[in-house]
N, CA, C and O atoms as a GROMACS GRO file, in nm:
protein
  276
    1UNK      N    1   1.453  -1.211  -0.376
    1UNK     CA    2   1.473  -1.084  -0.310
    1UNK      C    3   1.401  -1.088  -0.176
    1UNK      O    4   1.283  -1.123  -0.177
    2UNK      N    5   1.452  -1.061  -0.076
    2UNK     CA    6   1.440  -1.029   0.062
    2UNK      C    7   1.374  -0.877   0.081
    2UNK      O    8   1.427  -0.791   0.009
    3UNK      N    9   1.278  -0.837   0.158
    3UNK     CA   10   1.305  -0.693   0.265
    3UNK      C   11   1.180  -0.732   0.377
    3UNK      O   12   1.113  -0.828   0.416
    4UNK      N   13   1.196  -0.620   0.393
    4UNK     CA   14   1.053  -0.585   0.548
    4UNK      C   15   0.995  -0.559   0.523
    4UNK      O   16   0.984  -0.454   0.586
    5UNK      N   17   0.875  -0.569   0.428
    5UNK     CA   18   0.757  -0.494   0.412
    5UNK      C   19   0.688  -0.569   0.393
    5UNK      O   20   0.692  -0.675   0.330
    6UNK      N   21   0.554  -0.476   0.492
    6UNK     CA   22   0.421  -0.573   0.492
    6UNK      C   23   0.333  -0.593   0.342
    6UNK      O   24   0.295  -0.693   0.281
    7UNK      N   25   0.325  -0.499   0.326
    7UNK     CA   26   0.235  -0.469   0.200
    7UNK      C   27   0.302  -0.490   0.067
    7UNK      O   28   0.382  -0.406   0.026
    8UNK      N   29   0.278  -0.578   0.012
    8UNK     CA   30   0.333  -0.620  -0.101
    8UNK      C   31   0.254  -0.658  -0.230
    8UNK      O   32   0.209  -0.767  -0.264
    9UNK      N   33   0.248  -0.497  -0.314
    9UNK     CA   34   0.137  -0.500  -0.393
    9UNK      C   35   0.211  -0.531  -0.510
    9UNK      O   36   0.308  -0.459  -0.533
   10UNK      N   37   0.173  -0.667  -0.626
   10UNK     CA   38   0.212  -0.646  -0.740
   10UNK      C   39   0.110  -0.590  -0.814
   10UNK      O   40  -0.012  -0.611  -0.811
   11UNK      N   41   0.189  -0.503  -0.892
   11UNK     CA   42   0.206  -0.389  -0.972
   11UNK      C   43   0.262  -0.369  -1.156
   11UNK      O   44   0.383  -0.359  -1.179
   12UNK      N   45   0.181  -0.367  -1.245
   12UNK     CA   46   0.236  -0.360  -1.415
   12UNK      C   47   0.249  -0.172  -1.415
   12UNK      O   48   0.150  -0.109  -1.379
   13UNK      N   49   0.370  -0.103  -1.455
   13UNK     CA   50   0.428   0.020  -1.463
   13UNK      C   51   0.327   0.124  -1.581
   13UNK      O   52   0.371   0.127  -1.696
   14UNK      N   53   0.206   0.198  -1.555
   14UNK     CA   54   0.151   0.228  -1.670
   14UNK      C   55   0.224   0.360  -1.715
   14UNK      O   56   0.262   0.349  -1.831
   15UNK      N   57   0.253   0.468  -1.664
   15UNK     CA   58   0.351   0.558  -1.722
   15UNK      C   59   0.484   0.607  -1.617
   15UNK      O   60   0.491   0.592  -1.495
   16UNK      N   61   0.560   0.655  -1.690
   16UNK     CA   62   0.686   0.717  -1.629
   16UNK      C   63   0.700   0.864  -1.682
   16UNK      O   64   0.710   0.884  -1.804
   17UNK      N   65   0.699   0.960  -1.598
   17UNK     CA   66   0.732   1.094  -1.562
   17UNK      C   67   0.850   1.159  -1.530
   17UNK      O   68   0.847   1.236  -1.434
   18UNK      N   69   0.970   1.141  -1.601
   18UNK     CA   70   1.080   1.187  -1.598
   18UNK      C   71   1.101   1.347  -1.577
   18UNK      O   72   1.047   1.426  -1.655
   19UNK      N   73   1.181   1.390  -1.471
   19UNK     CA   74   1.178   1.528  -1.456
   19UNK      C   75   1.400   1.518  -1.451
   19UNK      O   76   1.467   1.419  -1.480
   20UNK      N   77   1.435   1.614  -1.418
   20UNK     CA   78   1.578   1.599  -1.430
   20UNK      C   79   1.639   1.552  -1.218
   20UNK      O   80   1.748   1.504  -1.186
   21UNK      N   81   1.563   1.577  -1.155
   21UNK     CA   82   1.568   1.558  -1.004
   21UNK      C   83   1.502   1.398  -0.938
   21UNK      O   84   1.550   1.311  -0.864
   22UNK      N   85   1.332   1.420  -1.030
   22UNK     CA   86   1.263   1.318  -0.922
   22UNK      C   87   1.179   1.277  -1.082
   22UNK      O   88   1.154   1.348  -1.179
   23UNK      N   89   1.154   1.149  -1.057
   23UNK     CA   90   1.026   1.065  -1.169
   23UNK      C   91   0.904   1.040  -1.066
   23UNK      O   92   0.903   1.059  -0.944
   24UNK      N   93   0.819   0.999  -1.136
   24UNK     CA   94   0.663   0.970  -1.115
   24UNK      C   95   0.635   0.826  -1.208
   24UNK      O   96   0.640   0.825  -1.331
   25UNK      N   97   0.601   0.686  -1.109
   25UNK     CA   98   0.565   0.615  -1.220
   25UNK      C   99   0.422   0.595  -1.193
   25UNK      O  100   0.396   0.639  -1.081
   26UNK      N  101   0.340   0.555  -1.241
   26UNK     CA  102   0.209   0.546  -1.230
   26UNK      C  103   0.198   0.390  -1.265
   26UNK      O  104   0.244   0.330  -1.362
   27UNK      N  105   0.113   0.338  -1.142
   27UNK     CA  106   0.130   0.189  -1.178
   27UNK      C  107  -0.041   0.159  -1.170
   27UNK      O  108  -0.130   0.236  -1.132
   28UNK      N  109  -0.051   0.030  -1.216
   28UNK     CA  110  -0.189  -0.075  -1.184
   28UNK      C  111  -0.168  -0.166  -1.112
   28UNK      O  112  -0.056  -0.218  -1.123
   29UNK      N  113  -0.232  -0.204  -1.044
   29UNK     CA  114  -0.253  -0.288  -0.934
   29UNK      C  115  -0.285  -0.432  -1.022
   29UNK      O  116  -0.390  -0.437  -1.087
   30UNK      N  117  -0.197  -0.543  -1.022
   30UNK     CA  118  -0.205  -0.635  -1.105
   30UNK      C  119  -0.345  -0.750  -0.999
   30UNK      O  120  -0.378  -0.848  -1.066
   31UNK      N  121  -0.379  -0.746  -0.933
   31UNK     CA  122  -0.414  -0.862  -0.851
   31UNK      C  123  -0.500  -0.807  -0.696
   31UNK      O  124  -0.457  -0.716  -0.625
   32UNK      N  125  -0.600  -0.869  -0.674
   32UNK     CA  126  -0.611  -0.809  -0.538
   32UNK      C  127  -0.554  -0.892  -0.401
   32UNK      O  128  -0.573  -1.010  -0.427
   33UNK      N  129  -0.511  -0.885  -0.311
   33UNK     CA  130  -0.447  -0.881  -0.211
   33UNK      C  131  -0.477  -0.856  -0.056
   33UNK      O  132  -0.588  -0.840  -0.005
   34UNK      N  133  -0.391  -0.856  -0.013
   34UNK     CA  134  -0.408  -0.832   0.147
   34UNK      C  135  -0.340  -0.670   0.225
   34UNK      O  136  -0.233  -0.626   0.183
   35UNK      N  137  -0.393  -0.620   0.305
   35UNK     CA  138  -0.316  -0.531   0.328
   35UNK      C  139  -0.326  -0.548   0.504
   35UNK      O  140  -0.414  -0.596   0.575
   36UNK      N  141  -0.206  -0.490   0.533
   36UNK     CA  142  -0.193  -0.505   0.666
   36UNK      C  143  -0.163  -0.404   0.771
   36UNK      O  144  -0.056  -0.344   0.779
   37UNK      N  145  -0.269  -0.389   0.856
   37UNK     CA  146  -0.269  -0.239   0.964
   37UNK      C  147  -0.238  -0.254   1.063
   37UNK      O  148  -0.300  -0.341   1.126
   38UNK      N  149  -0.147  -0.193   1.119
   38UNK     CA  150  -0.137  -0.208   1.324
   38UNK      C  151  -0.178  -0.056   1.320
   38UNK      O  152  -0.132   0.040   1.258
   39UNK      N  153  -0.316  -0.077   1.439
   39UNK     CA  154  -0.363   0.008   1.482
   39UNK      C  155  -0.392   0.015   1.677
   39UNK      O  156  -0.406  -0.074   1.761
   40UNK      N  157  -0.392   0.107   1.682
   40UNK     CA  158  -0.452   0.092   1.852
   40UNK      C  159  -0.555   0.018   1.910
   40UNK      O  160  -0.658   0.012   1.842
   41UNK      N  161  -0.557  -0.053   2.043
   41UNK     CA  162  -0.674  -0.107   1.993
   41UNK      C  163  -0.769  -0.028   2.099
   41UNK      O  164  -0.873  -0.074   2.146
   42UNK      N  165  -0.726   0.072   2.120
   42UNK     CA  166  -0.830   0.199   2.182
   42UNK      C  167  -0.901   0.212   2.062
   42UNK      O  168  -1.020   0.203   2.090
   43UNK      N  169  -0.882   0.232   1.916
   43UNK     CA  170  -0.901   0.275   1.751
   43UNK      C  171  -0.995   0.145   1.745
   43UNK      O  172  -1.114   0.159   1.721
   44UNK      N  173  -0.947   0.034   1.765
   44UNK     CA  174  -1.056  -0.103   1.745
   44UNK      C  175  -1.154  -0.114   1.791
   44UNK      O  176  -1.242  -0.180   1.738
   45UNK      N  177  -1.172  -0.037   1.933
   45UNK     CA  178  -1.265  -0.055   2.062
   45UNK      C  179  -1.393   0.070   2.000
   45UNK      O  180  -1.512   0.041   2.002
   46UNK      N  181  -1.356   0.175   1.960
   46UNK     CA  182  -1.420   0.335   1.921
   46UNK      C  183  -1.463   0.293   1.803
   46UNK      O  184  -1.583   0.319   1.794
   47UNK      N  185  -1.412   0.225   1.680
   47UNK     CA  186  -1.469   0.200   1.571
   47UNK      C  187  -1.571   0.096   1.575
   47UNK      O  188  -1.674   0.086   1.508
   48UNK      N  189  -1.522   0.016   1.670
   48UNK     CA  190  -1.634  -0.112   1.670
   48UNK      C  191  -1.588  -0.221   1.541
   48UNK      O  192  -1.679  -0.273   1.476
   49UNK      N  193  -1.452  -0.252   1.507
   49UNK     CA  194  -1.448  -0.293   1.403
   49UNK      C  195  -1.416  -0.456   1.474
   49UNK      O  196  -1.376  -0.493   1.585
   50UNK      N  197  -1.466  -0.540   1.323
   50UNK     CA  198  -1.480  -0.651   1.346
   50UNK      C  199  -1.472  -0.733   1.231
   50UNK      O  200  -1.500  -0.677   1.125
   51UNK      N  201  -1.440  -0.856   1.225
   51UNK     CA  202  -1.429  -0.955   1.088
   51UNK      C  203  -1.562  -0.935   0.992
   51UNK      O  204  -1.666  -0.927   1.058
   52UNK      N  205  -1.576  -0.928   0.889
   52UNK     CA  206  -1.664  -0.905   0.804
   52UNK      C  207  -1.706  -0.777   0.792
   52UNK      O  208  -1.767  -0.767   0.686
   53UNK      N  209  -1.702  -0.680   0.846
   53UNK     CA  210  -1.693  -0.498   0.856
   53UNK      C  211  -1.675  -0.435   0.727
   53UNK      O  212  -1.562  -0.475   0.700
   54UNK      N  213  -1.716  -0.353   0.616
   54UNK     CA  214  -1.661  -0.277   0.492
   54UNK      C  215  -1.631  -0.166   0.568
   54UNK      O  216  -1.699  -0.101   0.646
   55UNK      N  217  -1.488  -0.156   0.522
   55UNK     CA  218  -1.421  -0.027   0.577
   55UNK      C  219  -1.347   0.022   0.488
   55UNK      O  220  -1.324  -0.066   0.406
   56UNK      N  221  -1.286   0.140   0.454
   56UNK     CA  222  -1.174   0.172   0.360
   56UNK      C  223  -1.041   0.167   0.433
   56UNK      O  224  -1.030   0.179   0.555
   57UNK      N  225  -0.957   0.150   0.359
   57UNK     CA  226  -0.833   0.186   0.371
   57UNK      C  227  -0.755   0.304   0.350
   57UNK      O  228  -0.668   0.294   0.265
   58UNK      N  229  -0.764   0.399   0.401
   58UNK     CA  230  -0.665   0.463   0.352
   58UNK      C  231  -0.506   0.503   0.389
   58UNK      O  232  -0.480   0.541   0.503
   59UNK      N  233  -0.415   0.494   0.298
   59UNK     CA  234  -0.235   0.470   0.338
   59UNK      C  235  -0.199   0.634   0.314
   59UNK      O  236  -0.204   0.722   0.227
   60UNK      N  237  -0.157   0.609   0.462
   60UNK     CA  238  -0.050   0.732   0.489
   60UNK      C  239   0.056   0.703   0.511
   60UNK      O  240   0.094   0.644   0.612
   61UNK      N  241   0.154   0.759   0.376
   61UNK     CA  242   0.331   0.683   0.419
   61UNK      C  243   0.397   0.814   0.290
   61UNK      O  244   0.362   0.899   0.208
   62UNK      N  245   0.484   0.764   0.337
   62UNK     CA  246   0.658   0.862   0.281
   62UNK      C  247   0.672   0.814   0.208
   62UNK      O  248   0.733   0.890   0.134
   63UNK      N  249   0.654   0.694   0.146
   63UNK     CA  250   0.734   0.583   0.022
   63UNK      C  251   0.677   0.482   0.021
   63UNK      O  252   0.654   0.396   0.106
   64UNK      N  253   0.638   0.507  -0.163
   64UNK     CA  254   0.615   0.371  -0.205
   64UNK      C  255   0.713   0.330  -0.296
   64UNK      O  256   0.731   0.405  -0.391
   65UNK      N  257   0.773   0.239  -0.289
   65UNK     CA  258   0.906   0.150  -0.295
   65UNK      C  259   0.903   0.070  -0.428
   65UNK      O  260   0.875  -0.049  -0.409
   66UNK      N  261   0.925   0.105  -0.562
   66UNK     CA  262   0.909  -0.012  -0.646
   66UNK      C  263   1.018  -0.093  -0.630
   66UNK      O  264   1.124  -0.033  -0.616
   67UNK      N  265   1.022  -0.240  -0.628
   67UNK     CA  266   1.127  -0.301  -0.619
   67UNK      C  267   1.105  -0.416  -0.779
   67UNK      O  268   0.996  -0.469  -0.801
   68UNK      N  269   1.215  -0.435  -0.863
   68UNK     CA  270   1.225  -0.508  -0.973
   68UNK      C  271   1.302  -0.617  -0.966
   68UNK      O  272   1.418  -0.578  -0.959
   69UNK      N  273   1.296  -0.773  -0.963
   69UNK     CA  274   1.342  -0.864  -0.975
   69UNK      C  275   1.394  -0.909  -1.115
   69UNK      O  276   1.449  -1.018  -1.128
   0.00000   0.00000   0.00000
């Protein structure tokens, strides 16, 4: 399977939330990984960020995408 996405978390399905419109699955994070940010680098310059840095992540998005092979 092919797509565009950076972030490619595998994932084991721990529950499913069936409603009659929209579901909810609730997953675990099988593995740790990489994640990948484009940010400004006005944002790089103000934070002072740098290789070895503890920072959080936090994801702001519209969709998270399960995809099943």
């Amino acid at each position: 399977m092919q797509y565009g996405v950076r972030n490619d978390i595998k994932a084991t399905i721990k529950t499913v939330k069936q409603s009659e419109i929209m579901s909810q699955i609730e997953c675990t994070v099988d593995e740790a990984g990489t994640l990948t940010s484009i940010i400004s680098t006005d944002s790089v310059k103000e934070m002072d960020l740098k290789p070895g840095d503890k920072i959080r992540l936090l994801i702001k998005a519209i969709h998270v995408i399960p995809a099943k092979e």
